[in-house]
Backbone as CSV, one residue per row, in Angstrom:
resi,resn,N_x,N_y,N_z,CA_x,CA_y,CA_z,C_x,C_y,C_z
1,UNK,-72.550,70.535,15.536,-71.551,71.576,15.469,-70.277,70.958,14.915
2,UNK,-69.766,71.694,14.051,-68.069,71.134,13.557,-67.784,72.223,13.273
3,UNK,-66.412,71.838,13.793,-65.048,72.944,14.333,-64.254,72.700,12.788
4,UNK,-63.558,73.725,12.452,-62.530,73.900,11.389,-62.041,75.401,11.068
5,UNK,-60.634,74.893,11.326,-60.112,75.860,10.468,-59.960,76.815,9.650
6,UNK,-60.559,78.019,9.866,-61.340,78.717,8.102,-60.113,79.285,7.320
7,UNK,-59.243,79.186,8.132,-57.393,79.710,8.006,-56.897,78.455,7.112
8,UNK,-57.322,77.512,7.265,-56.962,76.158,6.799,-57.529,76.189,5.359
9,UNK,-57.689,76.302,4.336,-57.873,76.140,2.857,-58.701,74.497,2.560
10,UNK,-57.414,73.683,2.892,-57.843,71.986,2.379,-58.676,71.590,3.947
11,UNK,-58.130,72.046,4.727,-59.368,71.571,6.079,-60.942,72.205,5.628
12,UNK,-61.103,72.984,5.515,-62.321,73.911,5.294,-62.786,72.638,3.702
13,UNK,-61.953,72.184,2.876,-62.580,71.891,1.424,-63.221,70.819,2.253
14,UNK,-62.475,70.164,3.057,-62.764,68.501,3.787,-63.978,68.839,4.081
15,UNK,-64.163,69.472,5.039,-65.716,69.519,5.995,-66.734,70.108,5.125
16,UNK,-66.077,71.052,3.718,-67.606,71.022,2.857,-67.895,69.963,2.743
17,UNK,-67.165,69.101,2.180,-67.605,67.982,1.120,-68.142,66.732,1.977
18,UNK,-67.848,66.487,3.475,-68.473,65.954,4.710,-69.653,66.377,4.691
19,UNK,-70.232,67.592,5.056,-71.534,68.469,4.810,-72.198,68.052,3.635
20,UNK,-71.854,68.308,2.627,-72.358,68.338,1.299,-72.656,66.715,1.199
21,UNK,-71.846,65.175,1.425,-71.890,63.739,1.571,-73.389,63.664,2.068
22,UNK,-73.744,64.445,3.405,-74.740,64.088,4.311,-76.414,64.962,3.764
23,UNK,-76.101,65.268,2.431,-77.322,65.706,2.053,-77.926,64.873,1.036
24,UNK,-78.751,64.732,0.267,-79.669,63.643,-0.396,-78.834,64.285,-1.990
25,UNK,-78.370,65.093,-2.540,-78.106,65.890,-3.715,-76.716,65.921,-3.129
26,UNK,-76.029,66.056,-2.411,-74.535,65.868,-2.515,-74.056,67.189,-2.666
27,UNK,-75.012,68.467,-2.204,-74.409,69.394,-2.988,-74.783,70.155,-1.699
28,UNK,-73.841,71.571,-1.167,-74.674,72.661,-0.233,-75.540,73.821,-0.947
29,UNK,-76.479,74.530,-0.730,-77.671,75.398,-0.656,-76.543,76.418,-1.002
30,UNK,-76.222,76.716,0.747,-75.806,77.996,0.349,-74.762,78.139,1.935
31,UNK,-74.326,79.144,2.007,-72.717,79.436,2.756,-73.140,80.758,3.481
32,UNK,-73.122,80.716,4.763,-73.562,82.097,5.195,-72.617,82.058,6.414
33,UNK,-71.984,83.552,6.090,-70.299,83.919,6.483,-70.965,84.891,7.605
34,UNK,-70.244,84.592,8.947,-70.284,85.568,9.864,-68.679,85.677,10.609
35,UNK,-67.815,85.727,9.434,-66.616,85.644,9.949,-66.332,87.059,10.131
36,UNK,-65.615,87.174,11.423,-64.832,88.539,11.292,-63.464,88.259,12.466
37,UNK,-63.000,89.372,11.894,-61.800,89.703,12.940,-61.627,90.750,14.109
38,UNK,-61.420,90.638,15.107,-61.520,91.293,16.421,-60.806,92.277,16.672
39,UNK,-59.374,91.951,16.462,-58.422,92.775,16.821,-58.524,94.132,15.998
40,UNK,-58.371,94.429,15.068,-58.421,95.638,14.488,-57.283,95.776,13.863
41,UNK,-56.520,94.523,13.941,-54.911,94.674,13.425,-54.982,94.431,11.933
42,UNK,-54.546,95.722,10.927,-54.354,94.883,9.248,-54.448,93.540,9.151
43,UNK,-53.520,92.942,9.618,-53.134,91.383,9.161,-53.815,90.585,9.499
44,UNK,-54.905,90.820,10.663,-55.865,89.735,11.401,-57.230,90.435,10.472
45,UNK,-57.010,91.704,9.997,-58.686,92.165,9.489,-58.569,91.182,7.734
46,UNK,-56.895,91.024,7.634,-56.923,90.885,5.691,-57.033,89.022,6.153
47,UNK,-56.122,88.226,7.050,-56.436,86.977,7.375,-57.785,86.242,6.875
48,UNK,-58.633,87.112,8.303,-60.037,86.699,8.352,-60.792,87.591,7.452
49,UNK,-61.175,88.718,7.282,-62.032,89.342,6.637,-62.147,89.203,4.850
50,UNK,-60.404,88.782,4.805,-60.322,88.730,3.262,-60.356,87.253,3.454
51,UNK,-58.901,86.624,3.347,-59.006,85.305,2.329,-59.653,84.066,3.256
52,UNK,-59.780,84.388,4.899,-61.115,82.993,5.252,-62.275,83.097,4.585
53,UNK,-62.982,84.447,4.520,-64.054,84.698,3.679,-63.764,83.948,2.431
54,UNK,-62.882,84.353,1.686,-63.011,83.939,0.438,-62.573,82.004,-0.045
55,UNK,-61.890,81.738,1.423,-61.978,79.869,1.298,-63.167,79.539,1.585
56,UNK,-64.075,80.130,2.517,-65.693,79.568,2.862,-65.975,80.165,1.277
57,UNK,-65.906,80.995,0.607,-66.840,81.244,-0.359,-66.050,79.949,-1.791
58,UNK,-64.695,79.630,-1.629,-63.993,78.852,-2.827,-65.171,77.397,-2.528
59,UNK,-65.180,77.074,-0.972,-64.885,75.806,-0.542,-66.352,75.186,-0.670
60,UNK,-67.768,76.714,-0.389,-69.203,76.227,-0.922,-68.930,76.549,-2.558
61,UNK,-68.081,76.651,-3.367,-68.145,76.744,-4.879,-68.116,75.182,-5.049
62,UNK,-67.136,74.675,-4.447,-66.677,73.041,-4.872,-67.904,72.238,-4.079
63,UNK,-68.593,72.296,-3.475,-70.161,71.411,-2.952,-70.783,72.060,-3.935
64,UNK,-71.314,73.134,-4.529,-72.480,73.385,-5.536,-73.041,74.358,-4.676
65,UNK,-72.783,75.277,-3.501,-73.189,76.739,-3.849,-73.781,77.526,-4.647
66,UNK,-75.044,77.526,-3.933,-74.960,78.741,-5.713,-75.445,80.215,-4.996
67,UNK,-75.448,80.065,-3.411,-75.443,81.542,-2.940,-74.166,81.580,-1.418
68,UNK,-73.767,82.758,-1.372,-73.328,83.092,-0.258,-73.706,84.424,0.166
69,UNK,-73.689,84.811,1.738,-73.971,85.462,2.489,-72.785,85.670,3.068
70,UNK,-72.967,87.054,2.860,-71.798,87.902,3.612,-72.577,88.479,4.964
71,UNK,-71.867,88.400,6.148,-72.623,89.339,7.232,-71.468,89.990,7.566
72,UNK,-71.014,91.356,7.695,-70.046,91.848,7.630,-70.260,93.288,8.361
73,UNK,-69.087,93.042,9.649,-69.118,94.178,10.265,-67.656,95.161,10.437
74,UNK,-67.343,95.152,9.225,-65.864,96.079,9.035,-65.979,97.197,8.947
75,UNK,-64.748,97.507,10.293,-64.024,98.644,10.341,-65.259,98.929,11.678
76,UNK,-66.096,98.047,12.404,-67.053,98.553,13.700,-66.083,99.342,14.792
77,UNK,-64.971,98.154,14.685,-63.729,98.697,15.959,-63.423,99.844,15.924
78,UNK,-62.614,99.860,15.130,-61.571,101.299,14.557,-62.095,101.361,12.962
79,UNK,-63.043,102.516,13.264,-63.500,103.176,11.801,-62.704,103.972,11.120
């Protein structure tokens, strides 16, 4: 298990490229996102739902990604 930041941009690049070190190809598969946000508040749904999503999706681009997975349950709270 490793803990990071998904709010964090350059923390999140670190622990790909840790991940990605410990494979035989140097590179990750693939990125599968079960991030979401709880509160229901704009700023915690655009935080997490938008741009952590989109540093897990920048951060498997720079290891060699070549799929991501979205699991996405927006707007479950307050529709």
């Amino acid at each position: 298990i490793i803990e990071c930041d998904v709010c964090d941009e350059a923390q999140l690049q670190t622990v790909f490229r840790e991940i990605a070190d410990r494979t035989p190809d140097r590179k990750v598969q693939a990125v599968v996102s079960c991030l979401a946000s709880r509160s229901g508040v704009k700023k915690d749904a655009y935080r997490i739902d938008y741009q952590a999503t989109l540093n897990c999706l920048n951060a498997g681009r720079a290891v060699g990604a070549r799929h991501f997975v979205l699991l996405s349950a927006f707007c479950v709270k307050n529709p």
